[in-house]
N, C-alpha and C positions, 0 to 999 in steps of 0.2 A: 519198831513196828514196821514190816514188810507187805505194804500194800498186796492185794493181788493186781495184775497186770490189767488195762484199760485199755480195750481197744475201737479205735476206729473207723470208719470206712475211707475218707481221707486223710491224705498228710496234711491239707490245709484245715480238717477238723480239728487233726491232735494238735498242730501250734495252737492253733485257737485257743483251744482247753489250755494246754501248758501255759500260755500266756496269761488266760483269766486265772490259774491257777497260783500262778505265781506271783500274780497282782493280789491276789488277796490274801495271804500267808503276806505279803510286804507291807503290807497296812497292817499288820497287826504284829508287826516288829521281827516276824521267825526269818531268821537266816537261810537262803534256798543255796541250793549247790546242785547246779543241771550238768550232767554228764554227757556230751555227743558223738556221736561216732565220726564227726568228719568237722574241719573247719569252716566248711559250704553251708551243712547244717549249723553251726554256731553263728552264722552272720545272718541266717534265715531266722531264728529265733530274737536275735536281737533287733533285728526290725520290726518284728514285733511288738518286743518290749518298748520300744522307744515310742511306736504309736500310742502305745498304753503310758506313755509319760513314767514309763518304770527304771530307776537307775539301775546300773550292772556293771559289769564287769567280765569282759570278752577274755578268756587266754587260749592260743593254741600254738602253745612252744614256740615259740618267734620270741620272746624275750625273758630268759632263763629267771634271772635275779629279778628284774618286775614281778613275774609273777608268783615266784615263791613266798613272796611280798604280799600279794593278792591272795593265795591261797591260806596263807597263815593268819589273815583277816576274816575268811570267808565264814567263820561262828559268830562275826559281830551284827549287833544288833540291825534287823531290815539290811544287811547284807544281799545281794545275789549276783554270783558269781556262774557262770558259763565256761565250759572245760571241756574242751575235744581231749576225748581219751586219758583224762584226771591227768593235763598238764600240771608242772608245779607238782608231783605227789612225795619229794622230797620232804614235806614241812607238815607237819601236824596240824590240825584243824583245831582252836581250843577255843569255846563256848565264850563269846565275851569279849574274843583278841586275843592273842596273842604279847603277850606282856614285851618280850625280851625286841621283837619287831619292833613295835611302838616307841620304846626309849633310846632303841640301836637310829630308827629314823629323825627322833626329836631332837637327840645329839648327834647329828652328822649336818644337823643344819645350824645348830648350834652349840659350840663346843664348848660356851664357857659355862655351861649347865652340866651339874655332875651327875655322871651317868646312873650312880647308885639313886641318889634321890628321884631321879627319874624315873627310876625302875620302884621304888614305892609308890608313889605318883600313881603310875599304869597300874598298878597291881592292885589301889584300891579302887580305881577306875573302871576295869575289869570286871572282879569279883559283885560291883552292883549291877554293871550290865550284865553277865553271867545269868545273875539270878532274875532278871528280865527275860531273857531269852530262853531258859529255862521255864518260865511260867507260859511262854509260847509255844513251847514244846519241842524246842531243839533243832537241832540243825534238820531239815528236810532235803531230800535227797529227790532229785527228778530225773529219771532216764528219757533220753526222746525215741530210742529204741533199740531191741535187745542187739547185743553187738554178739556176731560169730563164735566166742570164748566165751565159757559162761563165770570164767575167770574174771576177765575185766567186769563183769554187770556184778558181779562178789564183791570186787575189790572198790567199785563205786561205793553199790551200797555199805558196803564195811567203816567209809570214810564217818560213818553216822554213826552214838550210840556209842561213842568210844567209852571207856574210864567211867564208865558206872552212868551215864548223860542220857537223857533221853533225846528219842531223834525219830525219825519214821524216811518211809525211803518207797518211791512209785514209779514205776516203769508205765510210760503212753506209749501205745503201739499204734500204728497204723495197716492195713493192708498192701498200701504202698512199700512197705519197709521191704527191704532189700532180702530179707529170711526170710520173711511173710511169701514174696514173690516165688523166694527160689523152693517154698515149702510149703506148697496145699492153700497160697493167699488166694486164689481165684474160686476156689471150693465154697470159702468161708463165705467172699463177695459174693456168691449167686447167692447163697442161701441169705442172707445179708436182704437182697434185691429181693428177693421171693418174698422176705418177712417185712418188706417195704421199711427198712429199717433205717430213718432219717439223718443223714451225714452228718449232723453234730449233736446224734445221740450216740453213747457208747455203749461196749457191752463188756461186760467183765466174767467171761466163762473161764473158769479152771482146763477143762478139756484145752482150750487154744493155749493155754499156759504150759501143760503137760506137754502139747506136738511143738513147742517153741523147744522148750528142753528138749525135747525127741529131738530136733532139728540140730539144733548146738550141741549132740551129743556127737552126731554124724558127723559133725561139718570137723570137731574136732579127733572123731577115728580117723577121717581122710588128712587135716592134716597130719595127723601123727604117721600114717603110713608112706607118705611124704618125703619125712624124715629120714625114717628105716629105710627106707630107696635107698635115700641121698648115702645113707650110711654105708649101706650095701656096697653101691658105688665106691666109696670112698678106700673101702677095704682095699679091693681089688687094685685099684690107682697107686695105694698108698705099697701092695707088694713090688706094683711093676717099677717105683720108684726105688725102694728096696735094693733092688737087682739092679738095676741102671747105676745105682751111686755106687753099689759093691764093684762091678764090673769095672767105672770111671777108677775107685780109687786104688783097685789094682793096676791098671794102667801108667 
């Protein structure tokens, strides 16, 4: 299930929300998996959490094999996990844990435990939590706002809803937001201010949804023309070398 897009007048309204949001989905056991666009933003929201007495899990690529570790846990039960840019996206997310994780950890700290029996062990351990977290409705997916590629905000939400599982998946926006700004955010805020519309209520119009995509369509024409420059370039470069090595190695 693909929320429609939640926006705010603040970025300290959207943490707010995200925060209550993800405080309450944690009490009721569902695994949350917040997507950021920067590691600035993932420390910003974890201070959050932490006020809210909510345990988590920070990764932003600074420790490969930890957090591959962490993302391959990130379906277990009351889970929340925090990810600039779906660090870790090596590892599959599976509902419940992660079986083959679990027993590779349980025997590496202890080796005179055999690893198969271990790996049954996890697997019926799994499958009840599974169907726990399943009854909470699946991995949840939180954006804290849309990122320039409309690729990455795909590939977040895609992380959810795998293999037949149920999952849902919501992007919180702000006017603050770095697209918002560079893309009609001031527009929005008058009209916003005109309609006296209260900082930590939100709005959910399709229309701001549609000029976000508008926005992420552009941002990725230009960079793709970027590109073709650079390629352009490269031709030309790549003849004058051409000629230069023919000339050297007739010499």
């Amino acid at each position: 299930m693909d929320y429609d897009d939640i926006i705010y007048k603040t970025e300290l309204a959207k943490f707010k929300a995200i925060a209550q949001d993800i405080q309450a989905r944690n009490k009721e056991g569902q695994p949350v998996l917040v997507g950021t666009v920067s590691i600035d933003k993932s420390e910003k929201l974890s201070q959050f959490l932490k006020n809210l007495g909510v345990k988590h899990n920070v990764l932003n690529a600074k420790h490969h094999e930890r957090e591959a570790e962490i993302v391959a846990q990130a379906g277990r039960k009351g889970s929340v996990t925090i990810a600039t840019n779906m660090a870790g996206r090596g590892t599959d997310i599976v509902l419940g844990g992660n079986v083959e994780f679990m027993a590779k950890a349980h025997h590496a700290n202890d080796e005179s435990l055999d690893y198969e029996v271990l790996l049954k062990k996890y697997k019926e351990q799994t499958a009840k939590e599974k169907e726990e977290v399943v009854a909470a409705g699946g991995l949840y997916i939180i954006g804290t706002e849309r990122h320039e590629s409309r690729r990455i905000d795909n590939q977040l939400r895609g992380r959810s809803g795998r293999q037949a599982d149920p999952g849902a998946s919501q992007f919180y926006l702000s006017l603050d937001d770095h697209l918002m700004v560079v893309f009609n955010g001031e527009r929005i805020k008058k009209i916003m201010t005109t309609l006296k519309v209260p900082e930590d209520e939100p709005i959910a119009a399709p229309m701001v949804t549609r000029a976000i995509e508008g926005a992420q369509k552009k941002v990725e024409g230009h960079n793709f023309d970027i590109r073709k420059h650079l390629l352009d370039y490269d031709d030309v470069m790549n003849q004058q070398r051409s000629s230069i090595y023919g000339m050297r190695r007739s010499v």
